[in-house]
Structures are given as structure tokens and as C-alpha cells.
N, C-alpha and C positions, 0 to 999 in steps of 0.2 A: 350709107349713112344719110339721114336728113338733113339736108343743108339749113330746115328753121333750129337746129337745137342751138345755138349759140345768137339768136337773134334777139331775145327776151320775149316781154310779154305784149299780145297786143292791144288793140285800144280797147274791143269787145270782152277781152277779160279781164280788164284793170276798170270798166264800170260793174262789170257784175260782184265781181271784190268789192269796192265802194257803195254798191247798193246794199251789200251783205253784213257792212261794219255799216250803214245808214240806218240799216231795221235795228241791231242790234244794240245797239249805242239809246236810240228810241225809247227801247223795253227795261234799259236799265233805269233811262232821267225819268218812265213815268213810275215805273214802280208802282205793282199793279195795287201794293198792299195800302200806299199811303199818299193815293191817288185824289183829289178832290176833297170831299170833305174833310176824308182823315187827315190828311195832312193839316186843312183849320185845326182839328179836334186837337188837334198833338201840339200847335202853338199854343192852343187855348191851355192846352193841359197845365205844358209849362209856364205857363206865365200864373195858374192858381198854386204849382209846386213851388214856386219861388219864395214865398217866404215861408212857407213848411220848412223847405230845405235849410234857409237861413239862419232862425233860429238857434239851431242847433251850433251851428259857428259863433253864434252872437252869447251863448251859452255856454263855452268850452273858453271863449277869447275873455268873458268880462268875469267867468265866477259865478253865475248867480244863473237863474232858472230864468230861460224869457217862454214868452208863449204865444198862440194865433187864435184870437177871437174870431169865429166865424159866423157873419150875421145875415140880414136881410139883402142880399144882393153887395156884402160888401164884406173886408176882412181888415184886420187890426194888427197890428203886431203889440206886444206888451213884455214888460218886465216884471220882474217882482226887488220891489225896494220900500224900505221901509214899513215891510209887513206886509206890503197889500200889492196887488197887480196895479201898475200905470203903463197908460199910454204915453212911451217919449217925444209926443206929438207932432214927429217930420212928417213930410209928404212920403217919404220912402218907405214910412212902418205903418202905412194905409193905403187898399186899393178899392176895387170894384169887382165884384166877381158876373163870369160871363153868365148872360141871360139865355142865350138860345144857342145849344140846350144849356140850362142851369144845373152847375156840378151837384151833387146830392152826395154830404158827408156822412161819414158812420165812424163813432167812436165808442170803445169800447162796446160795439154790440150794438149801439142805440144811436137813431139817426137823428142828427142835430136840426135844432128845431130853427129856421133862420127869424133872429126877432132884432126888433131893431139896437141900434144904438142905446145905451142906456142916456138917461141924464145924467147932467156933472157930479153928483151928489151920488149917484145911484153907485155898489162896486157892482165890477165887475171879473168875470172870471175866464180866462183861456178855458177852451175847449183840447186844444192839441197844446201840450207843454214838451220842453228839452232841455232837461239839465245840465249843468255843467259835466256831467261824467261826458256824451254826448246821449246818451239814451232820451229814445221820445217817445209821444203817447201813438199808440199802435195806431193808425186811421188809415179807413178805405175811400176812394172818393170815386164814384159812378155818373159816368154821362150818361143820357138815356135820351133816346129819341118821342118824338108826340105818341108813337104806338106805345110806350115804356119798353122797349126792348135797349138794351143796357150795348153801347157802343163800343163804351170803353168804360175799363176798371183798373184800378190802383190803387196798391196796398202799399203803403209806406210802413215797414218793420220796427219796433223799439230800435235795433241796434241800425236802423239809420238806411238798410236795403228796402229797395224800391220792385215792387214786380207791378210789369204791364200787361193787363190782358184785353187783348183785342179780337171778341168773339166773331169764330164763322159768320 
């Protein structure tokens, strides 16, 4: 009988173990998929989903159809009262939408054209509406890099599903 079996392990094989859970530990936090920019792209994403998503709660909670104007480097949130679309004019139901790359919306088929704010006087109309049922307007929104090769895409469903695709 060898007198090492009851001795345990030595120094040489408790670093090589630790080197081994050191790599591997490594490859999980870089995460080859959503490495460097994707990972931006993915904050970026969700911070334009965020009041797509909202609406739809803000439309089930109050009764009434609210909607998301999307403009020239910027997005709106609205209601519909008193006949007509208004902005409830918080800081919260307005942002800025990211420049570089700049998202590129598609609703129903046809890509939204970004123009600016209207004047006071002027109506104005959501592009992405969700009514009370929660159902919304079907929209795709496309990052795309300076080559126009498309980074990322997202398709937000009437019934409220999200699919993300991140090409080869």
C-alpha cells in the first residue's frame, strides 16, 4: 500500500485546480457573445425598449390607448384624451434616442421617417400605440453599423413578445 493515499492533495495540484476554475470562471464573466460593444448595444437597446414596453402597462392600468412618438433623435410618450393624442408632459414620458449607431424603426412595413417635434398648435400622432386590451402596434427596430450591416434586431409582437436577433 502507498503510504501518500491518506495524505490529501499537494500544493502542485491544488494550483493547477485553481488555475483551471481561474480560466474557466474568465470565459463565463466575458461572455464571448456580449463582449464589448454588444454589451453597449444591449444597454442601448433597452433603455429605447423602455417606454415601448411601458406603455402598454400605462394602457391596461388607466383605460385608455397611450402611445410612442418617435422623432428626430428623440421619443415622446402620449395619451389619447379628449379625442386627440397629448403629451402628459413629465420628464419621464420623454427621452433621447442613441446617435451612434442610431436605432432605425419599422412599423407596419414602413420605416419611420425621424422629423422633428411638431409646434404647440400642430397634432400630433404615435407611431407605436397599446391599448387597453394590452395589444400593440407590431414594430421592428434595427441597429446598424457605418458599413449598414444590421447588428441587432427587434421585433416587438402586437401580443406584447419580444424576439432578439443578433446576426453572425
Amino acid at each position: 500500500m502507498n503510504g501518500k493515499a491518506g495524505q490529501g492533495f499537494t500544493l502542485l495540484e491544488l494550483l493547477v485546480v485553481l488555475a483551471i476554475l481561474s480560466v474557466a470562471v474568465t470565459l463565463v464573466v466575458l461572455q464571448p457573445g456580449l463582449a464589448g460593444g454588444q454589451r453597449a448595444l444591449r444597454m442601448q437597446a433597452d433603455a429605447v425598449l423602455e417606454p415601448l414596453l411601458r406603455i402598454c402597462d400605462e394602457a391596461v392600468l388607466t383605460a385608455r390607448p397611450w402611445g410612442v412618438w418617435l422623432g428626430a433623435g428623440q421619443w415622446r410618450v402620449l395619451t389619447r384624451l379628449q379625442g386627440r393624442w397629448q403629451w402628459p408632459g413629465g420628464e419621464q414620458d420623454r427621452g433621447a434616442l442613441p446617435r451612434q449607431p442610431e436605432p432605425v424603426f419599422t412599423v407596419g412595413g414602413r420605416v419611420v421617417d425621424p422629423e422633428p417635434w411638431p409646434q404647440a398648435d400642430e397634432a400630433v400622432a404615435p407611431q407605436v400605440i397599446c391599448l387597453p386590451q394590452g395589444l400593440r402596434t407590431p414594430v421592428e427596430i434595427h441597429w446598424r453599423d457605418a458599413s449598414g450591416q444590421t447588428r441587432l434586431r427587434i421585433e416587438l409582437q402586437a401580443d406584447g413578445q419580444q424576439q432578439w436577433y443578433w446576426p453572425e
